[in-house]
C-alpha positions as CSV (number, residue, x, y, z in Angstrom):
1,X,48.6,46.4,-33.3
2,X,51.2,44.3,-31.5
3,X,50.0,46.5,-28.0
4,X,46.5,46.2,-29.1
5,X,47.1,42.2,-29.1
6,X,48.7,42.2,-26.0
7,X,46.1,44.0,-24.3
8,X,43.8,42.1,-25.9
9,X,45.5,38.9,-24.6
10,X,46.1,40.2,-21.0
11,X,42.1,41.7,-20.9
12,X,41.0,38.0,-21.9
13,X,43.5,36.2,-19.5
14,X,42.9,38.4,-15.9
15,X,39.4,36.7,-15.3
16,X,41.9,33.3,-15.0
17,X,44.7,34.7,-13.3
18,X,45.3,38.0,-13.3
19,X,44.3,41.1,-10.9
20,X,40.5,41.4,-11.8
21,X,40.1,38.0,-11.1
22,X,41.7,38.3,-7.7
23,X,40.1,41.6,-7.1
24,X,36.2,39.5,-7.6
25,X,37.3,36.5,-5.7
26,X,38.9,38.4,-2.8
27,X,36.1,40.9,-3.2
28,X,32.5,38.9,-3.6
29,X,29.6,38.2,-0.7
30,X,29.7,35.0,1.3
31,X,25.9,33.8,1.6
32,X,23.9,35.2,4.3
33,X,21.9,33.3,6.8
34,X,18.9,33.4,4.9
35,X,20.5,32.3,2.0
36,X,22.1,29.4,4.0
37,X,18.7,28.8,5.6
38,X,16.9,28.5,2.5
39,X,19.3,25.8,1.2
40,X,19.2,24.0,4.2
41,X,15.0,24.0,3.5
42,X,15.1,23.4,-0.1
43,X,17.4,20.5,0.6
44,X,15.2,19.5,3.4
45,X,12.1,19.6,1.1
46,X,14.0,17.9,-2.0
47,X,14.5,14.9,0.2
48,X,11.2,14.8,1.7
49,X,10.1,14.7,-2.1
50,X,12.8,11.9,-2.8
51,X,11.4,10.0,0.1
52,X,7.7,10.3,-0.7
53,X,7.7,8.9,-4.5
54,X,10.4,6.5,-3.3
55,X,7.4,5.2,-0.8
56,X,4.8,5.6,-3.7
57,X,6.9,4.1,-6.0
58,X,7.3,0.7,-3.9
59,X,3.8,0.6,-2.9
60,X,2.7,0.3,-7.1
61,X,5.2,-2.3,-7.4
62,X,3.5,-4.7,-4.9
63,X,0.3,-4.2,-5.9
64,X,0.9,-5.6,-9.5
65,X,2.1,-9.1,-7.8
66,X,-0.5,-9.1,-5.1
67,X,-3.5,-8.1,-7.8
68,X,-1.7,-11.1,-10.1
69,X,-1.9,-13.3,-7.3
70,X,-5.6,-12.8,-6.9
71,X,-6.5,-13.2,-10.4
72,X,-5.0,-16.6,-10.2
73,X,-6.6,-17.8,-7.1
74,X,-9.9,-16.8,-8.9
75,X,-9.5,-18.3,-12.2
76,X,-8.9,-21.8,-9.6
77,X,-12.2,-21.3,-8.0
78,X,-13.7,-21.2,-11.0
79,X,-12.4,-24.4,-12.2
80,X,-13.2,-25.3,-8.5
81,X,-16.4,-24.7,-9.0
82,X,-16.6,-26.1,-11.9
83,X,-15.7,-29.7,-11.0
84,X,-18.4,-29.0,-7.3
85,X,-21.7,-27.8,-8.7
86,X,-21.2,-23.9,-9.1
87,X,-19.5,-24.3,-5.4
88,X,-16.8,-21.8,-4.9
89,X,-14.6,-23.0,-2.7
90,X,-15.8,-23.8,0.9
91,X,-14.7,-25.8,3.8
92,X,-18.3,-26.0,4.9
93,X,-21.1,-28.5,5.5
94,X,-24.6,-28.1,6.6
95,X,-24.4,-26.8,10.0
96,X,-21.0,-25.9,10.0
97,X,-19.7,-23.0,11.5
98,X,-16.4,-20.7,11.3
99,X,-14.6,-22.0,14.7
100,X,-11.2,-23.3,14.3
101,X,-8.6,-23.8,14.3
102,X,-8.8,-26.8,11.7
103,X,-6.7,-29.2,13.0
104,X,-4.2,-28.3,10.1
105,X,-2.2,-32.2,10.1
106,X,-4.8,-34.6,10.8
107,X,-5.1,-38.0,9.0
108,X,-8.7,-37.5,7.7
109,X,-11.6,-35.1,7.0
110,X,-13.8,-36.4,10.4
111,X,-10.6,-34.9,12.4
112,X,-9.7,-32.3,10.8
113,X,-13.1,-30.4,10.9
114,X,-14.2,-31.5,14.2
115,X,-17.5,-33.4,13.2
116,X,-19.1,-35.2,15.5
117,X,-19.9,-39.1,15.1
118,X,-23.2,-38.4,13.5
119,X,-21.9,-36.4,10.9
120,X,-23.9,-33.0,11.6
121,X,-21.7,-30.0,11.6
122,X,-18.7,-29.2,11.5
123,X,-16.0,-26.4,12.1
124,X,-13.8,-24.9,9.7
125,X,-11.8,-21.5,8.8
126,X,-11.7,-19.0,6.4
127,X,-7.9,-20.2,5.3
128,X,-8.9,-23.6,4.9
129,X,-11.2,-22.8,2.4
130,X,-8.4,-21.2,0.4
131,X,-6.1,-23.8,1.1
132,X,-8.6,-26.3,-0.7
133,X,-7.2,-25.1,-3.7
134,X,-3.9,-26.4,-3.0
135,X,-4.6,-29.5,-1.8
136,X,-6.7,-30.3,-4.8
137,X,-5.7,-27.7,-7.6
138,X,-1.9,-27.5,-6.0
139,X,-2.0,-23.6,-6.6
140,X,1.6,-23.1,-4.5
141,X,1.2,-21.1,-1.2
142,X,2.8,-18.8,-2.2
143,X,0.0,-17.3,-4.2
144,X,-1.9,-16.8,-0.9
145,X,0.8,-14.2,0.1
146,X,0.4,-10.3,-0.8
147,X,4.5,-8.9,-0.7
148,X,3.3,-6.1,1.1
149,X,1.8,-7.4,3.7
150,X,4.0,-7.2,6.3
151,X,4.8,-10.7,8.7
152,X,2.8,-13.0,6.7
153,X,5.3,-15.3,4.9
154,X,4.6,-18.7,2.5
155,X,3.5,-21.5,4.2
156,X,6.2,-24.3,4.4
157,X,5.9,-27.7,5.4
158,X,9.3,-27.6,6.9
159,X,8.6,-24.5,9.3
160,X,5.9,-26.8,11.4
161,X,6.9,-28.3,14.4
162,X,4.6,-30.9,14.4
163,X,4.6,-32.0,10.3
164,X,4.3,-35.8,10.4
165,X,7.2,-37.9,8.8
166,X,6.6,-37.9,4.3
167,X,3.5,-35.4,5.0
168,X,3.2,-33.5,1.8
169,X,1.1,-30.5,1.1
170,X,-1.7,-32.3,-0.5
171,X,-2.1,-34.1,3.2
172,X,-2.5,-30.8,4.6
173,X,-6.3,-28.8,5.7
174,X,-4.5,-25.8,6.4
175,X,-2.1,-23.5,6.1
176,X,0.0,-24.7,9.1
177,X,-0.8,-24.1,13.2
178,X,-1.1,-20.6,12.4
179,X,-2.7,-19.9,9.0
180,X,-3.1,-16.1,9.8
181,X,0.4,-16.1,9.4
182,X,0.9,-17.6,5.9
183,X,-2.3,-16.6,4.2
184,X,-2.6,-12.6,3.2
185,X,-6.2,-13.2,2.0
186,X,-9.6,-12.2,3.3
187,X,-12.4,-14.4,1.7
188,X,-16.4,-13.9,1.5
189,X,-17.6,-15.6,4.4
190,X,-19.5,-18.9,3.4
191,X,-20.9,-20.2,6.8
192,X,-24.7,-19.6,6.6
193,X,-26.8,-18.8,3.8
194,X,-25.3,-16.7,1.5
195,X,-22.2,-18.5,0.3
196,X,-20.5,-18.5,-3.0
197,X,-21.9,-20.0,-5.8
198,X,-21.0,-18.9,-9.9
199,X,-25.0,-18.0,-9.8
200,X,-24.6,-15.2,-7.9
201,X,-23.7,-12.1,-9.4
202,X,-20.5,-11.4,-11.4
203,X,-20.0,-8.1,-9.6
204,X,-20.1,-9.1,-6.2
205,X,-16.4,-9.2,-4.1
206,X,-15.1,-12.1,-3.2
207,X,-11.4,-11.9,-1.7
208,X,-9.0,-9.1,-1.2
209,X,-6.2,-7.8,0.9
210,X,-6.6,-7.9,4.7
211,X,-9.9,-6.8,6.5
212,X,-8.9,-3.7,8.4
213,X,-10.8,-4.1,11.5
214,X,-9.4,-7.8,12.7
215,X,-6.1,-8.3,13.8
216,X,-3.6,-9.4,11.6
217,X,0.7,-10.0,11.8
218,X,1.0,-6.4,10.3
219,X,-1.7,-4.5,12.9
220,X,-4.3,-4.8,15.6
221,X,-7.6,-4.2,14.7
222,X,-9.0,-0.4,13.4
223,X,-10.9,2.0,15.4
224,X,-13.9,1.8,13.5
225,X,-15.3,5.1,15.4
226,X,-12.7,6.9,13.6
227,X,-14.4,5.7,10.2
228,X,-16.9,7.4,8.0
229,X,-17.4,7.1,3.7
230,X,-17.2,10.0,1.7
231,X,-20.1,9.0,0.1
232,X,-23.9,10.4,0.6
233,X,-25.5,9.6,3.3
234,X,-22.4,9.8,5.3
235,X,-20.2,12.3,3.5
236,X,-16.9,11.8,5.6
237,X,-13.7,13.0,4.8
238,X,-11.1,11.3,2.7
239,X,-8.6,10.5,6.0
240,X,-11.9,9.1,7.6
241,X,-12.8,7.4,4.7
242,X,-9.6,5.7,4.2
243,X,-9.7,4.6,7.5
244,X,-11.9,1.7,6.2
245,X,-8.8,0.4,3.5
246,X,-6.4,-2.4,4.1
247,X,-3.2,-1.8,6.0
248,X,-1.5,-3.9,3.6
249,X,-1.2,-1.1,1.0
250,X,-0.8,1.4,3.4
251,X,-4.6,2.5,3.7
252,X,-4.3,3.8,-0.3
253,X,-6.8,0.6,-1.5
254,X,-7.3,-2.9,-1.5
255,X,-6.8,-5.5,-4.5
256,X,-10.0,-6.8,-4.9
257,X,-11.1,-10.1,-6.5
258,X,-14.9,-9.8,-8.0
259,X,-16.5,-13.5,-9.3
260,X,-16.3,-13.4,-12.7
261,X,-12.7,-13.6,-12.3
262,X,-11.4,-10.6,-12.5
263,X,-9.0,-8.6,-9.8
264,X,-8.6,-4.8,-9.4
265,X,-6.9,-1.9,-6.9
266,X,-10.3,0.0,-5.3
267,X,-9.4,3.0,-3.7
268,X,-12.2,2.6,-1.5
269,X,-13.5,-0.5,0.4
270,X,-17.1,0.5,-0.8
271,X,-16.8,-0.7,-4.2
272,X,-19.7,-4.0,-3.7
273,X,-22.9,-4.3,-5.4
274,X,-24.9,-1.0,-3.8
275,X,-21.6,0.5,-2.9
276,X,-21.3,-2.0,-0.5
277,X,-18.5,-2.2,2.3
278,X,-17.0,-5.1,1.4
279,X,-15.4,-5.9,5.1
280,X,-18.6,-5.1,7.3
281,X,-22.3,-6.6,7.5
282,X,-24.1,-4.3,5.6
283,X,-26.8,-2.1,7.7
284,X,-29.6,-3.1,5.2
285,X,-31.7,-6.3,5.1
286,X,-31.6,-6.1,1.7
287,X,-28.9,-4.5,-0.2
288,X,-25.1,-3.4,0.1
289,X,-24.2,-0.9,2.6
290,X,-20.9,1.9,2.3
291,X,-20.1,2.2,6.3
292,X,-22.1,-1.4,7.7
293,X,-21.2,-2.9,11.1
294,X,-17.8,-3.9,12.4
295,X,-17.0,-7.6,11.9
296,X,-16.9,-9.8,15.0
297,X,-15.1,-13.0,14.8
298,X,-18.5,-15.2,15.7
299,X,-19.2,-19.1,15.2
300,X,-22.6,-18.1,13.4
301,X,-21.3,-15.0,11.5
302,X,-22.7,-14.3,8.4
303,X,-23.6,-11.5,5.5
304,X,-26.9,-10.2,5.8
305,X,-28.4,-10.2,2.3
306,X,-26.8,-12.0,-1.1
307,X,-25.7,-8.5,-2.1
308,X,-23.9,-8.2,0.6
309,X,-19.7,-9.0,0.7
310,X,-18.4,-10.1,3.9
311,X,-14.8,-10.3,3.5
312,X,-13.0,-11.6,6.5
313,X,-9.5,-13.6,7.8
314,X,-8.7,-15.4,9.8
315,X,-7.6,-13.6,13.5
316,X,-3.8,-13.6,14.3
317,X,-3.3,-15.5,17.4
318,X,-1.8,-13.3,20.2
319,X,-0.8,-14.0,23.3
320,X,0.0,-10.7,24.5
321,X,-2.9,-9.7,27.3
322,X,-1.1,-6.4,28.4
323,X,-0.7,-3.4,26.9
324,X,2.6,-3.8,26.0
325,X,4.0,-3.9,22.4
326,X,4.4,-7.6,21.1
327,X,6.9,-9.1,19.1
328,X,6.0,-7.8,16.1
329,X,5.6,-4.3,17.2
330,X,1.8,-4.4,17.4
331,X,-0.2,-2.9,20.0
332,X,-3.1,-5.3,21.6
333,X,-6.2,-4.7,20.6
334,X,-8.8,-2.7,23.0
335,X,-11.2,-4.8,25.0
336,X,-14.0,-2.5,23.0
337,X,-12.7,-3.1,20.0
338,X,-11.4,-7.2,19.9
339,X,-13.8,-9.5,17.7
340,X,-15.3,-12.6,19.9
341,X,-16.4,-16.1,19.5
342,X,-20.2,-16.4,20.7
């Protein structure tokens, strides 16, 4: 029994030290190439993956904050509006026309909006009509930046060179000497005759992340050629169709503030009344449009119809003429493709 034991024992202990064990170590396969080449892939692959939700996974987390911030700005044009007639609102007069820049630190409203001695017309911005909500409603700036777009930051009096002594936010028309830079927002164009009012209806867009197709301090301008809905009548693709989405959330969608108040992620910037393209002039006289017109930074600019969203921002100011990169790592935008004053 006692040899039986001690075989036992010695059976049980070679795989930890005695022969057999030295007879499979010394006497197993290395890997082959292939083996060793499809580690290296899975590896390659596994971090690709890693990569990818790690990219998804930051893009979710600034759209909560940037949707948040646009459900705030509309509850205070509704109060807005409430105290001006229904007015969203609106740096605008009649006759006025979208031609700045405001002159951001002037000492009254005849300066700041350029109107003439008789008091006919006017010229204003698109960011100045946001930034009417902090001068009255003193919503912070900092509500009128999205995190993810890139190079716009929160709009400090103490960044402007040319902030008069005790000037305080409430004496500002603007969001600085450069409000592309400090204001992520586009805004339904109210020069004309369609602007917003709290009669119009509840469904129609009124702000959202950055229009695609003007420049901005993240991109240049789209290639609107290379866009086309992948809705009937123009059944695109879903790359072409994405084409028309806001680089601030990587082309996936656009946070989207509708007037009654409330704010949502669209996949797709044809989500108006109609299935309207909320950053173009719709290509109908009388309803929304999914593809439209490029926008074209114009003095008398306006949407077509009343069911028609024309959300637009302010133009980054660039003083780059060549076609070398700028500061920012932007490319210039194409002569074909640059929006124009009239």
């Amino acid at each position: 029994m006692n040899d039986r034991l001690s075989d036992g024992v010695c059976a049980l202990g070679e795989p930890f030290g005695g022969n057999m064990a030295m007879t499979k170590r010394s006497g197993s396969s290395g890997l082959t190439r292939v083996d060793v080449l499809v580690l290296v892939v899975m590896g390659v692959l596994l971090l690709l993956m890693v990569g990818c939700f790690a990219s998804m996974s930051q893009n979710q987390a600034t759209r909560a904050p940037c949707r948040a911030n646009l459900a705030r700005i509309g509850k205070a044009m509704l109060v807005y509006a409430n105290e001006y007639d229904g007015v969203l609102p609106g740096a605008r007069g009649p006759n006025w026309i979208w031609n700045g820049p405001v002159i951001w630190n002037a000492p009254d409203y005849e300066t700041a909006y350029w109107i003439p001695g008789d008091g006919k017309g006017g010229r204003a911005t698109i960011s100045s009509c946001f930034y009417l909500l902090v001068k009255y409603l003193q919503m912070p700036p900092k509500v009128f930046v999205c995190p993810a777009d890139v190079g716009t930051k929160e709009f400090k009096l103490a960044d402007e060179v040319t902030c008069p002594p005790d000037f305080k936010l409430a004496d500002a028309w603007d969001f600085g000497a450069r409000p592309a830079d400090n204001c992520s927002y586009t805004y339904h164009i109210p020069f004309g005759m369609y602007g917003l009012t709290t009669s119009r209806d509840p469904d129609l867009a009124v702000a959202a992340d950055r229009n695609p197709w003007i420049m901005s301090p993240a991109a240049a301008g789209g290639d609107f050629s290379l866009f086309n809905p992948d809705v009937p009548p123009y059944n695109g693709t879903v790359r072409t169709a994405r084409m028309g989405n806001s680089v601030s959330h990587q082309t996936d969608g656009q946070n989207i503030l509708f007037l009654d108040g409330h704010a949502s992620f669209e996949h797709r910037s044809s989500c108006g009344l109609d299935s309207d393209n909320i950053y173009t002039k719709s290509a109908s006289m009388n309803r929304g449009d999914a593809k439209g017109t490029m926008p074209v930074y114009a003095t008398y600019y306006q949407a077509i119809n009343a069911r028609d969203s024309l959300l637009v921002h302010e133009r980054e100011i660039l003083n780059v003429l060549d076609n070398a990169d700028d500061q920012h790592g932007r490319r210039p935008m194409r002569p074909d493709l640059d929006g124009h004053r009239d």
